[in-house]
VOKE-276819 format. One record per residue (C-alpha): residue number from 1; residue in one letter; z, x, y. Coordinates in Angstrom, 2 decimals, decimal comma. Example, Ala and Ser with C-alpha at 12.3 -4.5 7.8 and 13.67 -1.06 7.14 Angstrom:
REC:nr:rest:z:x:y
REC:1:A:7,80:12,30:-4,50
REC:2:S:7,14:13,67:-1,06
END
This chain:
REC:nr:rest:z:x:y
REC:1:X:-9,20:2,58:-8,00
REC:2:X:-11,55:1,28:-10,21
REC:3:X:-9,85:-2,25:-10,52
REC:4:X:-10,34:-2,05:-6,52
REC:5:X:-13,26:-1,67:-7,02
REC:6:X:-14,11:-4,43:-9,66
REC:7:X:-12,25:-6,77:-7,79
REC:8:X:-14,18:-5,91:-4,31
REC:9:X:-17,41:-6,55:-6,52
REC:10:X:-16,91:-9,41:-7,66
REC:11:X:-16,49:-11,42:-3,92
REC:12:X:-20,21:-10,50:-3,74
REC:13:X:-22,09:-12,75:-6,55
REC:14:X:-25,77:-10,80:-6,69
REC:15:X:-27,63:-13,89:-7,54
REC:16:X:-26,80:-16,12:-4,64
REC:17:X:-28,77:-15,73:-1,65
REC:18:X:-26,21:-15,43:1,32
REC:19:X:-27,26:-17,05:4,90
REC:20:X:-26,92:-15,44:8,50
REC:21:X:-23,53:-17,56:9,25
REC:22:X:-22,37:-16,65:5,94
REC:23:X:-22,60:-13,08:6,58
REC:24:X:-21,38:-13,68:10,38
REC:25:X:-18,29:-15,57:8,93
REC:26:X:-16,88:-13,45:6,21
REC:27:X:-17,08:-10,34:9,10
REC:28:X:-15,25:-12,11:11,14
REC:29:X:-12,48:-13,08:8,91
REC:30:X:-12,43:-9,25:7,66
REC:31:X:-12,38:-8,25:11,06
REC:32:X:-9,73:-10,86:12,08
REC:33:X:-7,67:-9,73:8,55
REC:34:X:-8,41:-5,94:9,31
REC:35:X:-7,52:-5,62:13,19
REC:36:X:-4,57:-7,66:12,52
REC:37:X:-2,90:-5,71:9,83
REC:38:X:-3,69:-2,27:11,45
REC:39:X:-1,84:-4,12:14,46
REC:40:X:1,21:-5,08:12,47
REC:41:X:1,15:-1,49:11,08
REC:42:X:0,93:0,49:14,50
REC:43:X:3,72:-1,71:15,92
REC:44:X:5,76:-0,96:12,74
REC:45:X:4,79:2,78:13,28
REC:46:X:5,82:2,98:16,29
REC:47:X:8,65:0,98:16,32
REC:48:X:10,14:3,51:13,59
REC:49:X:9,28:6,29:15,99
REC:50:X:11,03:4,67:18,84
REC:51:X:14,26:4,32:16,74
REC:52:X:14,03:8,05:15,79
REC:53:X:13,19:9,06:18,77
REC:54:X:17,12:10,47:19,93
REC:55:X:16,37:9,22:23,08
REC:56:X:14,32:11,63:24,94
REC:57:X:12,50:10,38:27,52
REC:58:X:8,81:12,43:26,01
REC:59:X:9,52:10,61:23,14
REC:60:X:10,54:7,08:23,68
REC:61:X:7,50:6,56:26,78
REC:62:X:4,39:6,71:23,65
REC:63:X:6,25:4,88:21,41
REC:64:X:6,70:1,85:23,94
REC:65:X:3,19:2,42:24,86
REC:66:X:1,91:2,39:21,54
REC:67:X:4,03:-0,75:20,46
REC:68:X:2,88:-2,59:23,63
REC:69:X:-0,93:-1,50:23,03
REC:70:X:-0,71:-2,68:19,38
REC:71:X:1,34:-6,27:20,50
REC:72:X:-1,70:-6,83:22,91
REC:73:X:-4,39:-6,37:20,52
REC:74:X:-2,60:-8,99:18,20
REC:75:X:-2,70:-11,32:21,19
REC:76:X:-5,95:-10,66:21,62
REC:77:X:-6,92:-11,53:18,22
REC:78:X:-5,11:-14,73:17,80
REC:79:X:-6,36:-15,68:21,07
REC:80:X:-9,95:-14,99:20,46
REC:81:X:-9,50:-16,70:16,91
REC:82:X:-9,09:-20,10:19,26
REC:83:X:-11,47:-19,31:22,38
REC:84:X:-14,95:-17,66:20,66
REC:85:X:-15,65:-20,95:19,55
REC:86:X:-14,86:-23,04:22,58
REC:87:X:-17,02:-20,40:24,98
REC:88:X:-19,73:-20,13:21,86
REC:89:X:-19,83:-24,12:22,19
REC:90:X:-19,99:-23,98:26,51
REC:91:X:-23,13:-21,37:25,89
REC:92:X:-25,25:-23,70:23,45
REC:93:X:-24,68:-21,61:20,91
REC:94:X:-23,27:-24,08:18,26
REC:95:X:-20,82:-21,57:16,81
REC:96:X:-18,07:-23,70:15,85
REC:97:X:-19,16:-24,69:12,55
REC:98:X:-18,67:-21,26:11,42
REC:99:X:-16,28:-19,49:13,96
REC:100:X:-13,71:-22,13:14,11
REC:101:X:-9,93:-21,13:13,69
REC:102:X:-9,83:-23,40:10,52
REC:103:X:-13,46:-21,82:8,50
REC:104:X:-11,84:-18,38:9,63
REC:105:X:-8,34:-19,40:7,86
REC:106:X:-9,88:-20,78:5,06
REC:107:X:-12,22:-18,12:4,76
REC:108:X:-9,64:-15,14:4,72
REC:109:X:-8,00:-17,00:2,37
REC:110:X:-11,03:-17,86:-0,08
REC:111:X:-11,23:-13,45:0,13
REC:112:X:-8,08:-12,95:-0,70
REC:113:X:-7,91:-15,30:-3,86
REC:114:X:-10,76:-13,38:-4,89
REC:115:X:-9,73:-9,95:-3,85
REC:116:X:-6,14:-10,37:-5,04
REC:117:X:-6,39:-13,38:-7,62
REC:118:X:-5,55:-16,76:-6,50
REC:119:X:-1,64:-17,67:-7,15
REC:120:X:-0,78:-19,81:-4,30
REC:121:X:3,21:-20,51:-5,95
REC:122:X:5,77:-17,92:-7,63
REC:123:X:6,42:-19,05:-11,31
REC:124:X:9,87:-18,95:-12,09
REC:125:X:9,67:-20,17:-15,64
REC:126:X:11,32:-17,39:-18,40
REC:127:X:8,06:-17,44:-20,24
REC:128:X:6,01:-16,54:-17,05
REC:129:X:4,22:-13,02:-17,05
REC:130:X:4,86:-12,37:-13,64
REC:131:X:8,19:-11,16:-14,73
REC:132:X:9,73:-13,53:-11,85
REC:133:X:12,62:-14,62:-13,77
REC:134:X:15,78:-15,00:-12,61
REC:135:X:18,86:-12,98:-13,56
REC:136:X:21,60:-14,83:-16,09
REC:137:X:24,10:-14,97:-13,62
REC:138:X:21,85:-17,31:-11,23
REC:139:X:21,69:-20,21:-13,97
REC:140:X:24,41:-21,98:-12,37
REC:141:X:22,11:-22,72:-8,99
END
């Protein structure tokens, strides 16, 4: 809990002075990051309840309601990912520079390399220590 904890501290530097699309952008992306897990999790869920669900009819109806609720909301996400900015842009607003799909992408992923530490490739190598190495009876690949 604790390395959580370090690690959630230390996306927030305390000595740089953080502007109102700054702020706007990074909620976004945890919002977009957020929503969408939670989404993949409820259809997961549910889909698990569905299969154990024997059949019954008061059982199978919430499950396919639930899954169908959570596959819209992930719609909705991805499609307001690539329309905010485009209405945004039709109001005057000037929103794209920090609501486009690509500063949102780039942005989740700038959070996660400093949430989760940034290892974009899986080192294979015996002397790694990500303990990734492959068994002995592989070698001949």
């Amino acid at each position: 809990m604790i390395d959580i904890a370090f690690a959630a501290g230390s996306a927030i530097d305390p000595n740089q002075v953080y502007q109102l699309d700054d702020i706007i952008r990074v909620g976004i992306a945890l919002v977009v990051l957020v929503s969408g897990f939670l989404s993949v999790i409820f259809i997961l869920w549910w889909g698990m309840m569905l299969i154990l669900s024997g059949g019954k009819d008061e059982k199978v109806k919430p499950a396919i309601n639930s899954i169908r609720y959570a596959v819209v909301g992930l719609i909705v996400i991805i499609l307001s990912i690539f329309v905010a900015p485009k209405v945004g842009d039709l109001l005057g607003l000037n929103v794209s520079t920090y609501v486009s799909p690509k500063v949102i992408f780039s942005t989740i992923q700038d959070l996660s390399g400093k949430f989760f530490g940034n290892k974009n490739e899986i080192d294979l190598s015996p002397g790694s220590t990500g303990g990734g190495t492959l068994p002995s009876d592989f070698s001949d690949l």
